[in-house]
N, C-alpha and C positions, 0 to 999 in steps of 0.2 A: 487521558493524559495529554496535557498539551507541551510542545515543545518550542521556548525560545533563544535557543542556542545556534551560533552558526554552523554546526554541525551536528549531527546525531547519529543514533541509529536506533531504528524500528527490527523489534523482531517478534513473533507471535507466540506467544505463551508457551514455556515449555522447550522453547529451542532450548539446544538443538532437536532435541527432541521431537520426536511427533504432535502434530495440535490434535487434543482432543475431539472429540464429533462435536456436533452443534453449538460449537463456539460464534459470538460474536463480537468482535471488537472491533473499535473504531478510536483512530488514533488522529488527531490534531493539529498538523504543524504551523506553526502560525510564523510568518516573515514580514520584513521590514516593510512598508509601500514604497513604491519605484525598485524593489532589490528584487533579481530572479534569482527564484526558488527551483533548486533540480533536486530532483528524484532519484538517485541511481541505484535498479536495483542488483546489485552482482549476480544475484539469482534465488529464485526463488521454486516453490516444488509446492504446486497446488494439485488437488486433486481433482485429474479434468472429468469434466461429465458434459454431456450433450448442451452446450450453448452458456456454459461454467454456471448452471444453476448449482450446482449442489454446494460447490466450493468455488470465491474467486478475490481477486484483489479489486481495489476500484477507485478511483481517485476523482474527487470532487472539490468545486471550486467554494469558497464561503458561499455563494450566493447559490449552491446547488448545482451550478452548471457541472455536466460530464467534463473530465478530463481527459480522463483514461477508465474507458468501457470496462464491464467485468472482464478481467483476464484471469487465466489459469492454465494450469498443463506445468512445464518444466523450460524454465527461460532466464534471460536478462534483457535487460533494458532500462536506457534511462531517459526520463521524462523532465523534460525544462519549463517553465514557467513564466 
C-alpha cells in the first residue's frame, strides 16, 4: 500500500488487536521532493526479543538506505526526514 496523502496513518493488521505470528508487511509512504516527511509514532508495542530479530519496525529510505534500525519493545518516537 502506498500512501499519497499529507497525512495518514499506518497500523498493523488487526489493530487494535494483536498481530498475528509470522506476519510480514511492508508499507510505502511516498512524499513530495524538497517536503519533510515525519514519522510520528505515539507508540507502538512490539514484541522484544534479543537484538528485535523476531519482531521489529524499520524504516528505510527509497534507495535502501537505514533510517531507523530494527526497533521494538514498547515505545514512541518520532522520526523526521
Amino acid at each position: 500500500m502506498t500512501f499519497f496523502f499529507t497525512t495518514g496513518v499506518v497500523t498493523s493488521p488487526r489493530f487494535p488487536r494483536r498481530y498475528t505470528n509470522n506476519i510480514e508487511k511492508t508499507q510505502t509512504i511516498q512524499g513530495e521532493e524538497g517536503k519533510i516527511l515525519v514519522l510520528d509514532f505515539n507508540y507502538f508495542a512490539i514484541w522484544h526479543c534479543s537484538g528485535c530479530e523476531c519482531d521489529h519496525i524499520k524504516v528505510t529510505d527509497g534507495d535502501g538506505t537505514i533510517l531507523l534500525g530494527k526497533s521494538c519493545g514498547f515505545s514512541s518516537m518520532q522520526y523526521k526526514k
